[in-house]
Structure formats: C-alpha cells, structure tokens
N, C-alpha and C positions, 0 to 999 in steps of 0.2 A: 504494500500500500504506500508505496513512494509518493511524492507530492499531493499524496490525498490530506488533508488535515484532519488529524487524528484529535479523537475526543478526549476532552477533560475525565481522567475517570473520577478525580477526587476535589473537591473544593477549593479555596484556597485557603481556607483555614488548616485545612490536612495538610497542605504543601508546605514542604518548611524552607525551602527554595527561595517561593514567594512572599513568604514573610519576611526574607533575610536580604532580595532585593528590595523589596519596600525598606525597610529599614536604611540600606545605602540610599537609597535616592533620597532620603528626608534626611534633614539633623537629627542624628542619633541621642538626642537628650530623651533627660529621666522622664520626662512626660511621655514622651513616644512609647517607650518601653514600659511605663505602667497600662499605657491605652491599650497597646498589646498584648498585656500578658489580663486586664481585664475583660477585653473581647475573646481571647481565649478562655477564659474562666466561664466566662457566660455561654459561650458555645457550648464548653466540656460538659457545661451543668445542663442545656438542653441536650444533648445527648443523652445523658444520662436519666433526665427524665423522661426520653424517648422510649429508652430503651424497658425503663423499669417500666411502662404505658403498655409496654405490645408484651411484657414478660406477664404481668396483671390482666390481658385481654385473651393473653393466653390459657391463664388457672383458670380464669372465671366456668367455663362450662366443667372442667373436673371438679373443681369444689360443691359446680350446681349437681353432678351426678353423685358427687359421694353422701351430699345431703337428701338424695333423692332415697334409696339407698336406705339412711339413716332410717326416715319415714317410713318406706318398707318396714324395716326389721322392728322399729318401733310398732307399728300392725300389726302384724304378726304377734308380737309379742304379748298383746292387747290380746289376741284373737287366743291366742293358747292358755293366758290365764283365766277369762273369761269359761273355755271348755273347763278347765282344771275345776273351776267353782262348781260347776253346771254337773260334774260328774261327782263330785263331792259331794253335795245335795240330794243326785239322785241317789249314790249310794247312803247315803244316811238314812232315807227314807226305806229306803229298800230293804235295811240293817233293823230299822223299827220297828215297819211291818212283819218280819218275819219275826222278832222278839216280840210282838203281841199276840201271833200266832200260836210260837211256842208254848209263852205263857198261857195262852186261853187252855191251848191242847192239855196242859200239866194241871192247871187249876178244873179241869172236866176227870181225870183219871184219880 
C-alpha cells in the first residue's frame, strides 16, 4: 500500500511521538507540561470509566440470571416446605384416627 495514506490506528493522545512534537514546537514551560500531563489525566480517567461502563454492561445480565435462579430455588423451596406441612398434618391425622380406633376396639373387648 505505497502512497496510499494509511490510517490513524491510534489517537493522538496514545501517540507519544505527537505529544513530544507538540511539545518542541511550543515553549516547553511548566504550564505546557502541566496542561499535558492534565489532559492526559482526564483522558486516562475516561478511559477508565469507559472501560469499567462496558465491564458493568457486561455483568448486568449474569447477575440478572443468577438472581433469577435465586427466585427459582427460593420457590421451590417455598413449595417443599409447604408439602412437608401438608404431609405432616395428614399424617397426624391419620396417626389419630387410627389411635381412636384402637382405642374404641380395646375399650368394646
């Protein structure tokens, strides 16, 4: 790709090239060099908030399946103490009646 003009891949804040001609072409005083390394600052921090944005865009649907999940086994779990009672009762009942029976049969002999 000779005399084709080949693309930017990176900004010029990545390029440290072009921050270091900038620099020669201006007066290198303190003020340059704090503006610099503050526009650096602020880029690094959006980056960084960029990146923490699509890391957090990312968890959002596993966190939303693992609480789905959660809800399930909470149902469930709802749903088996519920029988547990339900079988409990019947067999008490069940334990009753057959000790009134007994008794009635003992209290007739």
């Amino acid at each position: 790709m000779r005399g084709a003009q080949q693309m930017k891949l990176w900004p010029s804040v990545w390029n440290r090239d072009a921050l270091t001609q900038q620099r020669s072409r201006r007066n290198d005083s303190m003020t340059d060099r704090i503006s610099d390394a503050n526009c650096f600052a602020r880029d690094q921090q959006r980056r960084t908030t960029a990146a923490a944005s699509i890391g957090f865009n990312l968890l959002k649907p596993v966190v939303q399946f693992q609480a789905s999940l959660l809800r399930l086994w909470a149902y469930n779990m709802e749903r088996f103490a519920g029988n547990y009672e339900k079988g409990l009762e019947e067999t008490a009942t069940v334990v009753k009646e057959q000790s009134e029976k007994a008794r009635a049969a003992w209290s007739r002999t």
